[in-house]
C-alpha positions as CSV (number, residue, x, y, z in Angstrom):
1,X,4.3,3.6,-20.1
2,X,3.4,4.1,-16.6
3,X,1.1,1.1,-14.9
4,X,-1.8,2.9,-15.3
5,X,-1.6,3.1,-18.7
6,X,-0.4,-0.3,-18.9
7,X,-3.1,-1.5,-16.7
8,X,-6.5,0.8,-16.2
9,X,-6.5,1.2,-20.1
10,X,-7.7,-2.3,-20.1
11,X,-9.4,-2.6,-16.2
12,X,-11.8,0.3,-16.8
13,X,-15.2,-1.8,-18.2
14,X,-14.4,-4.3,-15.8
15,X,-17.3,-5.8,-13.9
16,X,-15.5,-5.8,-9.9
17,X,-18.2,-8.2,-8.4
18,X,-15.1,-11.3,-7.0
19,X,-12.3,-11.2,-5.6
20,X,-9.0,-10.2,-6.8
21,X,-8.5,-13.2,-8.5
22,X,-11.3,-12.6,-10.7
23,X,-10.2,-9.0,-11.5
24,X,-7.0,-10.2,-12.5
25,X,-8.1,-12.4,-14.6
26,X,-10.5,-9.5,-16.2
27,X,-7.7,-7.5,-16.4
28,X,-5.2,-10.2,-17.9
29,X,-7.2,-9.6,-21.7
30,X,-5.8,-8.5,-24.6
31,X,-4.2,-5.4,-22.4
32,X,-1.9,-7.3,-20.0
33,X,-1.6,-10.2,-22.7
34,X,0.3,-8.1,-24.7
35,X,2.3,-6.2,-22.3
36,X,3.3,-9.5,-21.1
37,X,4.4,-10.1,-24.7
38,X,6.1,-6.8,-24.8
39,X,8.3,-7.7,-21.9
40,X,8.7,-11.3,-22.7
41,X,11.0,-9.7,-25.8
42,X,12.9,-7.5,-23.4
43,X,13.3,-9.8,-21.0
44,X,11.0,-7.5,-18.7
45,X,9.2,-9.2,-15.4
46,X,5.8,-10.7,-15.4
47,X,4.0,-7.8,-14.4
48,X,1.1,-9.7,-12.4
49,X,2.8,-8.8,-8.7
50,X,2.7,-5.3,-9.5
51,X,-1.0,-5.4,-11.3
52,X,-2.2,-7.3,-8.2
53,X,-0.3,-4.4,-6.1
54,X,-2.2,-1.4,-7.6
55,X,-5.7,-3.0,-8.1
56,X,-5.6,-4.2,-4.6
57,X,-4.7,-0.7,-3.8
58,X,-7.6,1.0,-5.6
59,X,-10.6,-2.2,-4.6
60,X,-9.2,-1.8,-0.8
61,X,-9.3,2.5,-0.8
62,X,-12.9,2.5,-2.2
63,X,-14.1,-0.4,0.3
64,X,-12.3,1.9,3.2
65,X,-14.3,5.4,1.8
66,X,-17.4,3.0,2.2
67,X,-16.6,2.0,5.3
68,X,-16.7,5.4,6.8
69,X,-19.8,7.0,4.2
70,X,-17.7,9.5,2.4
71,X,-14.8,10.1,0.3
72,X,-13.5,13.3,0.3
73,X,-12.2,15.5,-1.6
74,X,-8.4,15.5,0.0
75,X,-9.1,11.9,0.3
76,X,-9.3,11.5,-3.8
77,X,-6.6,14.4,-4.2
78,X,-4.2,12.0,-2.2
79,X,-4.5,9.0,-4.8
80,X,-4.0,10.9,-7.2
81,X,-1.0,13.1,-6.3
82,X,0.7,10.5,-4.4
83,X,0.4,7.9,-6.7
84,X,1.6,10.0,-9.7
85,X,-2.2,9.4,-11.9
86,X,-1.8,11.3,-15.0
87,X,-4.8,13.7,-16.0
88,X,-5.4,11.0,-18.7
89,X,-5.7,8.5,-16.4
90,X,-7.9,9.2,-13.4
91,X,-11.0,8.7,-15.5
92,X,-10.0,5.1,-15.6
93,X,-9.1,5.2,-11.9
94,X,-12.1,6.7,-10.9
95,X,-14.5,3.7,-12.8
96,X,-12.5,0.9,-11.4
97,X,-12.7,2.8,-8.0
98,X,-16.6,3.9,-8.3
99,X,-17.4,-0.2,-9.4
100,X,-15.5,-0.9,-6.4
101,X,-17.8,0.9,-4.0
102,X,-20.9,-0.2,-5.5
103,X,-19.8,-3.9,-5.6
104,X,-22.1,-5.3,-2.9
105,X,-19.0,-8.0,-1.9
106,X,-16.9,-7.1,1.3
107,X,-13.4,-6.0,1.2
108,X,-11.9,-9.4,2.6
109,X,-11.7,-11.3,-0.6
110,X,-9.8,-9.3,-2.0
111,X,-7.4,-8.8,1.1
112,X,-7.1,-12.6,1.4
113,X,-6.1,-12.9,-1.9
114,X,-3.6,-10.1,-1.6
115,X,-2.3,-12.0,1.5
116,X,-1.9,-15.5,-0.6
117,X,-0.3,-13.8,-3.7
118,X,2.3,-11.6,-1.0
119,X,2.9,-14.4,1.9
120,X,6.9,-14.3,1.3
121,X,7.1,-10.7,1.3
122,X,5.1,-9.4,4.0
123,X,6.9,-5.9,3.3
124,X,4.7,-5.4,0.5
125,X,1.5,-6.1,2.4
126,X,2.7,-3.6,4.6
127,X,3.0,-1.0,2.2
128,X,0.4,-1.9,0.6
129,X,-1.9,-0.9,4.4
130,X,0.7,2.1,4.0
131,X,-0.8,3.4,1.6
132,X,-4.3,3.2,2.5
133,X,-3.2,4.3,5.6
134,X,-2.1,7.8,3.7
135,X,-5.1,7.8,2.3
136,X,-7.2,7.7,5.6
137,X,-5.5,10.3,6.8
138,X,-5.7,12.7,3.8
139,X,-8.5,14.4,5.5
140,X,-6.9,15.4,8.8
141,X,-8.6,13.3,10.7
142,X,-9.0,8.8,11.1
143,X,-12.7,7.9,11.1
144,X,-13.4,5.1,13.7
145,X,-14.5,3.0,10.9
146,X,-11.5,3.8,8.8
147,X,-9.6,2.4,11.8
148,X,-11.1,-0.3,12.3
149,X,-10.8,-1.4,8.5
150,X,-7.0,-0.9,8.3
151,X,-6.8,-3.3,11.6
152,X,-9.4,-5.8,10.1
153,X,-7.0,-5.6,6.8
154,X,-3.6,-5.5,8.6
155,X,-5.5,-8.7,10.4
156,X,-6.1,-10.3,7.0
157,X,-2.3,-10.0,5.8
158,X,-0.6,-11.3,9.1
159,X,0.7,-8.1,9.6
160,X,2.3,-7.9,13.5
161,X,2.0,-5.1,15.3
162,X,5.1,-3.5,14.7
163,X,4.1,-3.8,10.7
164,X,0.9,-2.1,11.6
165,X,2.8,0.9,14.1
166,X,5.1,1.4,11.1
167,X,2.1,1.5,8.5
168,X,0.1,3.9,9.7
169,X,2.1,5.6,12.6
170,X,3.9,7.4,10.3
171,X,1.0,9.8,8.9
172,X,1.3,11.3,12.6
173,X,2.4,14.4,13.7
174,X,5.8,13.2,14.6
175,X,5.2,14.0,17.8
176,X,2.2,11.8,18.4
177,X,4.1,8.7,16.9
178,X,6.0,6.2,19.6
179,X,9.2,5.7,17.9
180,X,9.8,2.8,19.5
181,X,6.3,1.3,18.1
182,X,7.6,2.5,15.0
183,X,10.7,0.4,15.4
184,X,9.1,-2.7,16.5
185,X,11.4,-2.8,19.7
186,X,10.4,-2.3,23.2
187,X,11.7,0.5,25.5
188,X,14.4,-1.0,26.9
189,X,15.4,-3.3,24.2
190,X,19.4,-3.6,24.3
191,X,21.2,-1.1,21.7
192,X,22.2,-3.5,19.7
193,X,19.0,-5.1,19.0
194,X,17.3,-1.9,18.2
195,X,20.5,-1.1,16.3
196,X,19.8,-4.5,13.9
197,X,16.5,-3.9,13.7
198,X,16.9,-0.5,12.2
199,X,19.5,-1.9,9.5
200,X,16.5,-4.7,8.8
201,X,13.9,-2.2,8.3
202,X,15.6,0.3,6.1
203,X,17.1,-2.6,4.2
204,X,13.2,-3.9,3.5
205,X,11.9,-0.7,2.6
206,X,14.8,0.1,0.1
207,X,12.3,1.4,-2.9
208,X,14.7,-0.7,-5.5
209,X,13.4,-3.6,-3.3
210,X,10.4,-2.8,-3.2
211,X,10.0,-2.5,-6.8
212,X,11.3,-6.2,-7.2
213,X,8.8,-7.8,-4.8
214,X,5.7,-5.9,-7.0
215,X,5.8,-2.5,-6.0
216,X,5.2,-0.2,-8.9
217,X,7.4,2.8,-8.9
218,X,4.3,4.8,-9.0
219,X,3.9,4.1,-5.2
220,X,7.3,4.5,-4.4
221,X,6.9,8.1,-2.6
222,X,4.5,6.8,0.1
223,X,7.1,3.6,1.0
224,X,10.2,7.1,0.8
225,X,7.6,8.7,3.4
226,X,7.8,5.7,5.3
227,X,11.7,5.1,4.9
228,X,11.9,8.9,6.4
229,X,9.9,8.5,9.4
230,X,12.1,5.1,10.3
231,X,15.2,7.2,9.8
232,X,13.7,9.9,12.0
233,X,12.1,7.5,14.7
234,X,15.3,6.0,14.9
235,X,17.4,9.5,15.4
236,X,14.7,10.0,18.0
237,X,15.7,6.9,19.6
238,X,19.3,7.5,19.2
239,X,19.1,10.5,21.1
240,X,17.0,9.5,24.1
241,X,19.0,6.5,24.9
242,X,22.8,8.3,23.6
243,X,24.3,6.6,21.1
244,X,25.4,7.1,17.5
């Protein structure tokens, strides 16, 4: 069962007016109780990382449509093709995501939570502004306020800058995005040190990694878009400064 099903079967009637916590806790009924059960008996992991993971990731998208006054239509078409929603899903997507915008409370309680639950693996808090980093750019264009929400977020997790470059860098047009921001290194960092720092990032943004920190496999083709425009930044960098 995918972790919609596992999850939004149960989260669609909830009330979104706390912070994460509080949705988790809605959310950890009769649905998750028993899932946890289920994998309990096959020795499965406590899914609560990667429920945290994808109702942060819904909450935080419909706080960033608010921000800028519109959600459109490539905009809802992304969540759902990206992050493989069934048809028989996106129903309960869509209430968890519509309660989300009307909820009156601001996105930073949920983002600080997120940021507690995530401290020893900041990789996941930066896929996590990957993805609605993807999402603000489904429509072509970055709003101002859109923008300014994934830096206010990116704020909230401890994200360096670096984290950030990668996170949203790499829905450019390859040719607008530094490679070297990408990287985290500076211009004329030695070889060697840009060379380790590749290793480090592709090693962190492994999808089987990913997975075991909380990522649901459902998000794993925005962190592969991600791996990609490392690899390429890095050929990129490779080339202009010659080595292999």
């Amino acid at each position: 069962m995918s972790i919609w099903g596992k999850i939004l079967g149960g989260a669609a009637g909830l009330a979104i007016a706390g912070p994460l916590g509080a949705i988790i806790g809605a959310v950890a009924g009769h649905a998750v109780d028993r899932y946890r059960a289920n994998q309990a008996e096959e020795g499965g992991e406590d899914p609560t990382r990667s429920i945290a993971f994808t109702i942060g990731v819904i909450v935080l998208s419909a706080k960033m449509a608010k921000a800028d006054g519109v959600v459109t239509r490539n905009e809802i078409n992304a969540f759902k093709e990206v992050f493989r929603v069934p048809a028989n899903e996106t129903g309960n997507v869509a209430k968890v995501f519509n309660q989300a915008r009307r909820d009156s409370a601001g996105f930073e309680p949920y983002a600080n939570q997120l940021a507690g639950m995530f401290r020893e693996n900041p990789v996941v808090l930066e896929e996590l502004l990957n993805c609605l980093a993807y999402i603000a750019h489904a429509d072509g264009a970055l709003h101002p306020a859109e923008s300014k929400f994934l830096h206010d977020v990116s704020a909230i997790f401890g994200l360096d800058r670096a984290a950030f470059e990668r996170a949203t860098s790499i829905n450019l047009d390859p040719d607008e995005a530094d490679p070297y921001q990408l990287l985290g290194v500076s211009r004329d960092a030695p070889i060697d040190e840009i060379k380790a720092t590749y290793r480090t990032l592709v090693r962190e943004n492994h999808p089987d990694r990913l997975m075991a920190q909380g990522v649901p496999e459902e998000f794993i083709e925005v962190a592969n878009k991600k791996l990609a425009a490392i690899n390429a930044a890095y050929e990129t960098v490779q080339r202009e400064r010659g080595f292999s």
